[in-house]
C-alpha positions as CSV (number, residue, x, y, z in Angstrom):
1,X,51.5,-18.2,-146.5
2,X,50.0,-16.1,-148.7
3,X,46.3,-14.5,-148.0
4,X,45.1,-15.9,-151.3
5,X,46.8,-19.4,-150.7
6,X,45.2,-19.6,-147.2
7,X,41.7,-19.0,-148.9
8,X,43.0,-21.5,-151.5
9,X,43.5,-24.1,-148.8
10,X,40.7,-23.4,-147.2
11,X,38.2,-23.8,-149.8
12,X,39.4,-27.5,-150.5
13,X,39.6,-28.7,-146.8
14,X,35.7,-27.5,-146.7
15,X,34.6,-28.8,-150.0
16,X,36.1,-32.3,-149.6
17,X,36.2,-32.6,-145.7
18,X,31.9,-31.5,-145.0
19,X,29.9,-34.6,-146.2
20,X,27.1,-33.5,-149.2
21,X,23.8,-35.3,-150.0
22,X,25.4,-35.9,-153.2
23,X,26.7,-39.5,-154.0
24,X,28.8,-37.9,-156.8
25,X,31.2,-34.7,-156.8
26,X,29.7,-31.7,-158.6
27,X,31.1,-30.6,-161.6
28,X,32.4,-27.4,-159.4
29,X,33.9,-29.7,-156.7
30,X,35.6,-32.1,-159.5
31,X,36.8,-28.9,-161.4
32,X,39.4,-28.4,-158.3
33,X,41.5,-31.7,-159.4
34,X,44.3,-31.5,-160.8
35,X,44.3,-27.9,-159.2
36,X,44.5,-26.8,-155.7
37,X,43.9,-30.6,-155.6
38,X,45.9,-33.5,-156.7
39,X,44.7,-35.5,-159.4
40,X,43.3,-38.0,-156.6
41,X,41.9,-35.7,-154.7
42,X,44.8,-34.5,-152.4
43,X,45.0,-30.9,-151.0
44,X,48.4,-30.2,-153.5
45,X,49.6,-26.7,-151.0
46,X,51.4,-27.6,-147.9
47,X,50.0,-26.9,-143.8
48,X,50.2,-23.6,-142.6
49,X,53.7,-24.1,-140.8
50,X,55.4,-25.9,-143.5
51,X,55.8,-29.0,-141.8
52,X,53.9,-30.5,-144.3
53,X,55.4,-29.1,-147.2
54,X,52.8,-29.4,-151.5
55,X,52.6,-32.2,-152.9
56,X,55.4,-33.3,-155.7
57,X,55.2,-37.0,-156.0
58,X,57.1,-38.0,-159.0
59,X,59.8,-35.2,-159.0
60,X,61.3,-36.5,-155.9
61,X,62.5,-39.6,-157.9
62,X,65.5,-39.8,-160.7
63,X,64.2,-40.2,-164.2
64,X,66.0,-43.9,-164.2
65,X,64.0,-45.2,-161.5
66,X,60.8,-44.8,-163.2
67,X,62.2,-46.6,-165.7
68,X,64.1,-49.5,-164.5
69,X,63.6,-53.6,-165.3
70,X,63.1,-56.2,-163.1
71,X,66.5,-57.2,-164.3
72,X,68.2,-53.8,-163.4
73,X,66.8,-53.9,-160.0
74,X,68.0,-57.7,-159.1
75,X,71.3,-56.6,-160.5
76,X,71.2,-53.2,-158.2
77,X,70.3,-55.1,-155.7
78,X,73.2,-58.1,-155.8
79,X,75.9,-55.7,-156.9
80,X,75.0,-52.2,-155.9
81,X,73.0,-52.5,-153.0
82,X,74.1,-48.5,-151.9
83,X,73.4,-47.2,-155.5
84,X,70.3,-49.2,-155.2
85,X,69.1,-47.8,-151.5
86,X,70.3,-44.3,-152.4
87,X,68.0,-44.0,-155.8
88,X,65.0,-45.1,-153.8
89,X,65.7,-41.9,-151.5
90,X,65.0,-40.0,-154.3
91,X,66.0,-36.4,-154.3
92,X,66.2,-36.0,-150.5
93,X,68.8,-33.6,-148.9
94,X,70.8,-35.1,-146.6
95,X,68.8,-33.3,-144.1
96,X,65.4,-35.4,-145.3
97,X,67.5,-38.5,-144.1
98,X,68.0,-37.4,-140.1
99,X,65.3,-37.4,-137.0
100,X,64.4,-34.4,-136.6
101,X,62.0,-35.6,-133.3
102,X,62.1,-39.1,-131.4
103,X,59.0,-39.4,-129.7
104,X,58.9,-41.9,-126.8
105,X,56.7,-42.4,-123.7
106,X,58.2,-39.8,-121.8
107,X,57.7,-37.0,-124.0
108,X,54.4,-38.0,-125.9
109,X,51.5,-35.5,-124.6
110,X,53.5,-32.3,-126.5
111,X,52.7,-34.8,-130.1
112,X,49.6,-36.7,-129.0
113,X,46.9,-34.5,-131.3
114,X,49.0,-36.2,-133.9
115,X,49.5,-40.1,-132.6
116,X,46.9,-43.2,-133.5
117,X,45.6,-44.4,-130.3
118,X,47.4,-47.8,-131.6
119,X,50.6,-45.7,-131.2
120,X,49.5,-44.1,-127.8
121,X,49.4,-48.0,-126.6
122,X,52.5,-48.8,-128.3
123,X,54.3,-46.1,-127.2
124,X,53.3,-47.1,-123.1
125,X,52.8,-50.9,-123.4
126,X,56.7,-51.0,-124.2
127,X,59.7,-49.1,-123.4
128,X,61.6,-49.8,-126.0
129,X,59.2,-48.6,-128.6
130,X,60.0,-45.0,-130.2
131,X,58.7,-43.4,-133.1
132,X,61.5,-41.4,-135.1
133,X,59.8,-38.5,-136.6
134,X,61.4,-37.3,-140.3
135,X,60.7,-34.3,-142.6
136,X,57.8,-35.0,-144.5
137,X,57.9,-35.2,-148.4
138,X,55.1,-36.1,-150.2
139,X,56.3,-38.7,-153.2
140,X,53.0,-40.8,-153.8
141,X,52.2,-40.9,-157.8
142,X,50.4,-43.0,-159.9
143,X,50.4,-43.0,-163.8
144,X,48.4,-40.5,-165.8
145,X,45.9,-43.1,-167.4
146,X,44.9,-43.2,-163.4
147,X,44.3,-39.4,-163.2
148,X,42.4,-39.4,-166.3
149,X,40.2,-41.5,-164.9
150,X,39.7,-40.6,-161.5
151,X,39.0,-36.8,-162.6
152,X,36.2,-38.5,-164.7
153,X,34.7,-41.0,-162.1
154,X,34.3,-38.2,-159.6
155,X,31.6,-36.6,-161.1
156,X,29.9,-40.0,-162.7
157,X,31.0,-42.8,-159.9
158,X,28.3,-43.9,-157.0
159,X,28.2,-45.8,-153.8
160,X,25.0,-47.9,-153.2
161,X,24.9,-49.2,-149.7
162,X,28.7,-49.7,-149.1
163,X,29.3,-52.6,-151.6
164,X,27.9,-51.6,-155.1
165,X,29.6,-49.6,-157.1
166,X,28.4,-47.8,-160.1
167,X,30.1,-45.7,-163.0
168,X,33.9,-46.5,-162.2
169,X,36.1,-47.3,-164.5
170,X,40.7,-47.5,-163.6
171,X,40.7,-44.6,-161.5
172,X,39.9,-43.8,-158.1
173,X,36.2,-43.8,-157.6
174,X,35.8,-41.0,-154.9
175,X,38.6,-38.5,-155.1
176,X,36.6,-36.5,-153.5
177,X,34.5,-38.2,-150.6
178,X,31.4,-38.1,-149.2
179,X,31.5,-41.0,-147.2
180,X,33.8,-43.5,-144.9
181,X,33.0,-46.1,-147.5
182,X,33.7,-44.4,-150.5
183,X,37.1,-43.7,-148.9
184,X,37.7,-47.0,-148.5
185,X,36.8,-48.2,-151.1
186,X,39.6,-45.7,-152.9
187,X,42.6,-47.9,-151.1
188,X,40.8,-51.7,-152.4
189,X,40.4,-49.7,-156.0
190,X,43.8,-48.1,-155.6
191,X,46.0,-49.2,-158.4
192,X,49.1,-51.6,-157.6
193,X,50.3,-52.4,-161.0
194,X,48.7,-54.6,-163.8
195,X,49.9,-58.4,-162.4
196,X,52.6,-59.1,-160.1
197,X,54.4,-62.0,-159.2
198,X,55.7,-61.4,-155.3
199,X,58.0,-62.9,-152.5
200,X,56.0,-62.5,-149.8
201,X,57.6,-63.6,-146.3
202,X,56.2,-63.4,-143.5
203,X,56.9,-64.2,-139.2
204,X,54.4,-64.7,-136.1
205,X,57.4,-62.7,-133.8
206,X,56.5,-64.3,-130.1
207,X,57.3,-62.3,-126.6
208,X,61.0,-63.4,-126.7
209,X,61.4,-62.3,-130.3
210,X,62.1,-65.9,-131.7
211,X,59.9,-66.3,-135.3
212,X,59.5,-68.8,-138.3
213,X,59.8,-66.9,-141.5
214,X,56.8,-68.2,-143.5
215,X,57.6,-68.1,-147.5
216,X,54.6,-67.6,-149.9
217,X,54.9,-67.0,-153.7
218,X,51.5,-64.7,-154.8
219,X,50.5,-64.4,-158.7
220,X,48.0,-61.2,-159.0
221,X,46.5,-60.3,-161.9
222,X,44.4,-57.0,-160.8
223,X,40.9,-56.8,-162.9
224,X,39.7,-53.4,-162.2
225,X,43.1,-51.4,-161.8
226,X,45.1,-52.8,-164.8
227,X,46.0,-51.0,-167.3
228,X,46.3,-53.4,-169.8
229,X,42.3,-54.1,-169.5
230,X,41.1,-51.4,-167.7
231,X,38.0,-52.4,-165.7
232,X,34.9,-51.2,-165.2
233,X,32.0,-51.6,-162.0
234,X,29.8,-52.1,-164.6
235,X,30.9,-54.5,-166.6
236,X,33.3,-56.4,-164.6
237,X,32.2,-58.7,-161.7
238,X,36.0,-59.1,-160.3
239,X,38.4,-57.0,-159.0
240,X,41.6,-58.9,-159.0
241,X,42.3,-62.6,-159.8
242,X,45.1,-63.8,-156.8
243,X,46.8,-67.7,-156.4
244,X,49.6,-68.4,-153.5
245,X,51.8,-70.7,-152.9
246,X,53.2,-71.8,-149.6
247,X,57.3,-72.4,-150.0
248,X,58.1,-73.2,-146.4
249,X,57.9,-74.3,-143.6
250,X,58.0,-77.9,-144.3
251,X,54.6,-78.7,-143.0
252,X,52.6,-76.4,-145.0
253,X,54.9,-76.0,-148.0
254,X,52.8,-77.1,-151.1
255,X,49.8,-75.6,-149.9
256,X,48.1,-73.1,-153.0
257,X,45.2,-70.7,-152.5
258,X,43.5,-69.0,-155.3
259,X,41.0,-66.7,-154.7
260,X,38.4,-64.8,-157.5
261,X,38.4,-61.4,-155.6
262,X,34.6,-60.6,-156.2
263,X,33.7,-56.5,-156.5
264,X,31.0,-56.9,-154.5
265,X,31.1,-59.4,-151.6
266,X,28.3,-58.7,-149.8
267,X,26.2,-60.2,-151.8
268,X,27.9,-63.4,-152.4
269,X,31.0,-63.2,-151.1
270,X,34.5,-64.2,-152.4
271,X,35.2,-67.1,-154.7
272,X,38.6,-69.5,-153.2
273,X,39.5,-72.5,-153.9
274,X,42.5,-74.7,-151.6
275,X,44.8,-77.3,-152.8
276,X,46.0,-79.6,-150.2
277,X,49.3,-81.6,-150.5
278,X,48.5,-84.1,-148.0
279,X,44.8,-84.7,-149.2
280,X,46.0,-84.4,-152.8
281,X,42.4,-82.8,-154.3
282,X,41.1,-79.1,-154.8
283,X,38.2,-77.9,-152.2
284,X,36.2,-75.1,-152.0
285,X,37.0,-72.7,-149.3
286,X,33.8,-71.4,-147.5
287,X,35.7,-69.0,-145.4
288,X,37.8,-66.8,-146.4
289,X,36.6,-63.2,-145.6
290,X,35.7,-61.4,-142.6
291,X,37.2,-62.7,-139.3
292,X,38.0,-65.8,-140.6
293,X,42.0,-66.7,-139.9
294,X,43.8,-65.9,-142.4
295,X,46.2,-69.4,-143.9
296,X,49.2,-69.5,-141.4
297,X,49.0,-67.0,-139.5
298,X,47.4,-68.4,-136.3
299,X,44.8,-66.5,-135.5
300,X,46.7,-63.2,-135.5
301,X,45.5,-61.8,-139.1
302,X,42.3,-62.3,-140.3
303,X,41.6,-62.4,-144.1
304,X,39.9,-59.2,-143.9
305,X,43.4,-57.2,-142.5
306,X,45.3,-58.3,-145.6
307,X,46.3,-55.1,-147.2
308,X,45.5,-53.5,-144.1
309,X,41.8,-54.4,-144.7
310,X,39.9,-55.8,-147.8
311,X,36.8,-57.4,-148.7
312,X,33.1,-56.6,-147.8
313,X,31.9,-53.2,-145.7
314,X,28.5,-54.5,-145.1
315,X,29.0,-55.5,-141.2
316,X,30.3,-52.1,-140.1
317,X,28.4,-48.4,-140.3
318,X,31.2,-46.5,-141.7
319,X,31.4,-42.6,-140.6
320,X,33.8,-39.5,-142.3
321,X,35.6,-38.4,-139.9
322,X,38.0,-36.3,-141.7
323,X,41.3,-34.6,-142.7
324,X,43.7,-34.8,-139.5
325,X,47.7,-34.4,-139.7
326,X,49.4,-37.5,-138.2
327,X,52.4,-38.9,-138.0
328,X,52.5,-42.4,-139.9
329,X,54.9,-44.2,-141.8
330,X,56.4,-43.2,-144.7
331,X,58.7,-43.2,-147.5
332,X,59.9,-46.7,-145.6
333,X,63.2,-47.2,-148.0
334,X,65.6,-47.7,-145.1
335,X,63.5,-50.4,-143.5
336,X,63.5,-52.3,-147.3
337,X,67.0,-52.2,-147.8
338,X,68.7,-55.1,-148.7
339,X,71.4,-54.9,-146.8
340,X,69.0,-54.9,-143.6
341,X,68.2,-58.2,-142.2
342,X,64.8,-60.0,-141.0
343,X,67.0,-60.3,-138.2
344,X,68.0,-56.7,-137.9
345,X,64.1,-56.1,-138.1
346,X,62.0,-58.7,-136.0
347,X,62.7,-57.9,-132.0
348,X,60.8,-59.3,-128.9
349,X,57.4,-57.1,-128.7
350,X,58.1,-54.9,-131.8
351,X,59.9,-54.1,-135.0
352,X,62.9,-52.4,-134.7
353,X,62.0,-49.3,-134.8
354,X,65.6,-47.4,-135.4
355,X,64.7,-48.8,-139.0
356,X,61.0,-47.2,-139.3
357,X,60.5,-43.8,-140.7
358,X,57.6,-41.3,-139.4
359,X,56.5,-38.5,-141.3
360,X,53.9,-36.0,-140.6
361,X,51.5,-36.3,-143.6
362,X,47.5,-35.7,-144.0
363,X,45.2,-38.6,-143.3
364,X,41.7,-39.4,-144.2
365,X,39.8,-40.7,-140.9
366,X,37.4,-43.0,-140.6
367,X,35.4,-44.7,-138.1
368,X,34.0,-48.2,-138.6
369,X,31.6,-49.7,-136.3
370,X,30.1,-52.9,-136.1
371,X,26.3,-52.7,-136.7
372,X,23.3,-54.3,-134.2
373,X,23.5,-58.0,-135.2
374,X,26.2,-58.7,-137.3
375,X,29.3,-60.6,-135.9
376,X,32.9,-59.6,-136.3
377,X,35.4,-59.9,-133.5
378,X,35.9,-56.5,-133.6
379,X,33.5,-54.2,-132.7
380,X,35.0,-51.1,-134.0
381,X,38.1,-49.9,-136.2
382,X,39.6,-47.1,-137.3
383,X,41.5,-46.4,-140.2
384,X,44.3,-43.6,-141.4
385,X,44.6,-43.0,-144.9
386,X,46.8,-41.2,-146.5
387,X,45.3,-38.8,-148.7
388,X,48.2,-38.5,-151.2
389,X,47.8,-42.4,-152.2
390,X,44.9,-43.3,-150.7
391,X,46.7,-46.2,-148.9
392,X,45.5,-47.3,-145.4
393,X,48.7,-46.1,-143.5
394,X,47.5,-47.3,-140.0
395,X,44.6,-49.2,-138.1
396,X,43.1,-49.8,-134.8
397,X,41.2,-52.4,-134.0
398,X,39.0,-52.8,-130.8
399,X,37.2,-56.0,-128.9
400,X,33.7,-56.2,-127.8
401,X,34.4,-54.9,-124.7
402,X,35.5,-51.5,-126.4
403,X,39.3,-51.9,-125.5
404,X,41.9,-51.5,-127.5
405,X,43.1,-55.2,-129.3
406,X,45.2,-55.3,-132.5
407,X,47.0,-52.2,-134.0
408,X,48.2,-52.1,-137.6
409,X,51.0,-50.6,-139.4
410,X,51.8,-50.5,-143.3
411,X,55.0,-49.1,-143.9
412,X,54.3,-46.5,-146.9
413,X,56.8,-46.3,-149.5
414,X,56.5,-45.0,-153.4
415,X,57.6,-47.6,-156.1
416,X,58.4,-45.2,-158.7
417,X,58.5,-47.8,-161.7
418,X,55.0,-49.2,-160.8
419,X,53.9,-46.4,-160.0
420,X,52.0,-46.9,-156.6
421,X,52.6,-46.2,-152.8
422,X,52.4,-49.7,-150.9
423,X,53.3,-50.8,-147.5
424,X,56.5,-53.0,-146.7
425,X,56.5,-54.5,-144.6
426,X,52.8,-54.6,-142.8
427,X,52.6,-55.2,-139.2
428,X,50.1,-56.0,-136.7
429,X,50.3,-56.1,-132.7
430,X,48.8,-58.1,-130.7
431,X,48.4,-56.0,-127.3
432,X,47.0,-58.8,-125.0
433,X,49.2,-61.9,-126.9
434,X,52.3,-59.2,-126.9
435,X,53.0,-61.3,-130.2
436,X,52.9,-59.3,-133.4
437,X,52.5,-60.3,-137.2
438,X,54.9,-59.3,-139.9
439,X,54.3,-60.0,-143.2
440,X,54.8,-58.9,-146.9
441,X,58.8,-59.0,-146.1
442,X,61.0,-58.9,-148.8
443,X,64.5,-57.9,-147.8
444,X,65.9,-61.3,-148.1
445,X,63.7,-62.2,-151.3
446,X,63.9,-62.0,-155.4
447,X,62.1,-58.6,-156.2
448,X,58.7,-59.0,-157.2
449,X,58.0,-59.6,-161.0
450,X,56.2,-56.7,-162.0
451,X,56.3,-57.2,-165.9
452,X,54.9,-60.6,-165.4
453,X,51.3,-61.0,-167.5
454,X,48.3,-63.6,-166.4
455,X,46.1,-64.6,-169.0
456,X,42.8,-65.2,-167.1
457,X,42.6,-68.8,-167.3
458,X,45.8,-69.0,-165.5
459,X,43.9,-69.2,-162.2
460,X,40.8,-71.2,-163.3
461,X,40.5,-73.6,-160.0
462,X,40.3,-76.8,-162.6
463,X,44.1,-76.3,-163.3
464,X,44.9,-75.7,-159.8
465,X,45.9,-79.6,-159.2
466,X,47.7,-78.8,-162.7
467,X,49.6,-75.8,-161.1
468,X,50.5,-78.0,-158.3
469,X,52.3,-81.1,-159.8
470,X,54.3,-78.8,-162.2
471,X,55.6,-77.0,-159.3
């Protein structure tokens, strides 16, 4: 590396990794995005080594993929599901597509500076569990109406307490942090697409690896990151409309949710609404955020570890840890195919994990503790974000007793027609059940509608009973 890139490098890690007093970036600080920073905030040069190698998100993808229909991509996928697998790869030598490390139990201590601790238990709890370790390349991208506006919300966007936000408008609020909370609040804010109409399936995989794949149909319409109507903190009160359906099994099937995802929920907390088949009438739901179950999963995701983890910060004292290099998982293609299975992927105590793809990328870390009197039934969590997406990569979740409970995985992979990096499928382990939770599977599903457009009084809870019968 280069003397003057070193000094380069090391000017960002110290201006975006050492907290300020300021709640905003300086106009100095924000004047390195889109520069020796990404857009969102990411360092753009690679590590020292290489084995992180600059950022070049949307050149790692042919031209056609950022451009395809919903209709292309159902036709890919039923007649050309090896064209279809092989464009997702993007650009990547042949050489991007073999291990270049498997890390297992025996041979973990030479990589542990770089493991989650949820991987450290993983990785001795079971045997069978190995981490394949790829070259990294760094494809997250979102669309330029979402730079625009993060580069202006960093020097204008505030965090009061960890629930209000001021002066945000589209963007990323914090591309350049100052807080855990503000980093946080970058992956609920991150944008996902204007609406979306997604197959989302989902298994409770027991000890013996025997699972009842759980169909839900979800109608999003995002309120803050849409580009159709981009929101604003101050303005809008909502960040994203969301109504599901429950397909199947049998004795749930018919079951609808819609929630009105509230910006700030500590004061208030989300609006949800439930229509039961068997009762035939519309309730309110009191309880759907926190620790709370979330529908169908029994008791092994609660409604604040969808997406990894949304809804209110006000029970935890969140701390900045930092920039660390870790493996997580990324540019997850192979493990999305179509020609792969739920079978080929749900196994007794874990995911198979010949299917999951590791790569060494820069995280954001951040430590969430529960504060003196409030009640969650965990007691402290960390989180890895990537910095290149801001998407919450990994989790670990402890009990009161300080020991190591649930560990979460979102399998990162960029959708370059969106544009956004999500995680498919998400997974979470249970260490002391030994079951695990998998869920936003889509292998064996219609792709989701991404074209599809809500008006807003598409989920007003009065036509929920509406929704229901026409169904």
């Amino acid at each position: 590396m280069k003397p003057m890139h070193r000094a380069a490098l090391a000017a960002a890690v110290a201006l975006t990794v050492n907290a300020g007093a300021w709640a905003t970036a300086t106009p100095d600080e924000a004047a390195h995005l889109g520069k020796d920073l990404t857009p969102v905030g990411a360092i753009r040069q690679g590590n020292a080594d290489g084995s992180i190698p600059g950022w070049t998100g949307e050149k790692n993808f042919p031209e056609e993929t950022k451009h395809y229909t919903r209709a292309q991509l159902e036709d890919l996928r039923k007649n050309k599901p090896d064209e279809l697998e092989a464009k997702f790869k993007g650009t990547m030598a042949p050489d991007y597509l073999k291990p270049v490390a498997t890390i297992t139990a025996a041979n973990m201590a030479q990589y542990a500076d770089k493991l989650t601790e949820g991987h450290k238990a993983l990785l001795k709890k079971y045997p069978t569990y190995k981490m394949n370790v790829y070259k990294s390349v760094r494809t997250a991208f979102y669309p330029d109406a979402v730079y625009r506006a993060t580069i202006d919300n960093a020097t204008r966007a505030s965090l009061e307490g960890t629930d209000t936000i001021k002066n945000a408008r589209l963007g990323f609020p914090f591309p350049i942090p100052k807080s855990g909370a503000e980093v946080v609040w970058n992956h609920k804010l991150k944008y996902k697409g204007s609406a979306a109409k997604r197959f989302n399936n989902q298994a409770i995989v027991k000890p013996d690896g025997s699972y009842i794949i759980t169909k839900i149909i979800e109608d999003v319409k995002f309120k803050y990151a849409n580009l159709d109507e981009p929101g604003d903190t101050n303005t809008q009160k909502l960040l994203a409309y969301y109504l599901s359906t429950v397909v199947s099994p049998p004795r749930v099937a018919g079951q609808i949710t819609l929630v009105h995802e509230t910006l700030d929920q500590s004061t208030g907390g989300r609006l949800a609404w439930i229509y039961s088949p068997g009762l035939g009438r519309v309730n309110r739901a009191p309880d759907v955020g926190y620790d709370n179950p979330a529908v169908g999963t029994d008791n092994e995701q609660y409604n604040d570890q969808i997406d990894v983890f949304n809804g209110a910060l006000d029970r935890y004292t969140w701390k900045l840890v930092g920039r660390k290099e870790m493996y997580i998982p990324y540019n997850s293609y192979q493990i999305n195919s179509p020609k792969v299975k739920y079978a080929d992927i749900l196994r007794p105590h874990h995911i198979n994990q010949d299917l999951a793809r590791y790569e060494l990328h820069r995280v954001w870390v951040v430590d969430a503790t529960l504060k003196p009197g409030m009640r969650h039934n965990f007691a402290r969590r960390t989180f890895y974000i990537d910095e290149d997406s801001w998407a919450i990569a990994a989790e670990d979740c402890y009990d009161g007793r300080g020991q190591l409970w649930k560990v979460q995985e979102a399998h990162l992979l960029t959708v370059p027609f969106i544009p956004t990096t999500t995680g498919i499928p998400e997974l979470i382990y249970d260490l002391q059940s030994t079951r695990y939770f998998a869920t936003t599977l889509a292998n064996e599903d219609a792709i989701t509608d991404f074209e599809i457009r809500f008006p807003d009084s598409y989920f007003d809870p009065a036509n929920l009973k509406r929704k229901a019968r026409s169904r």
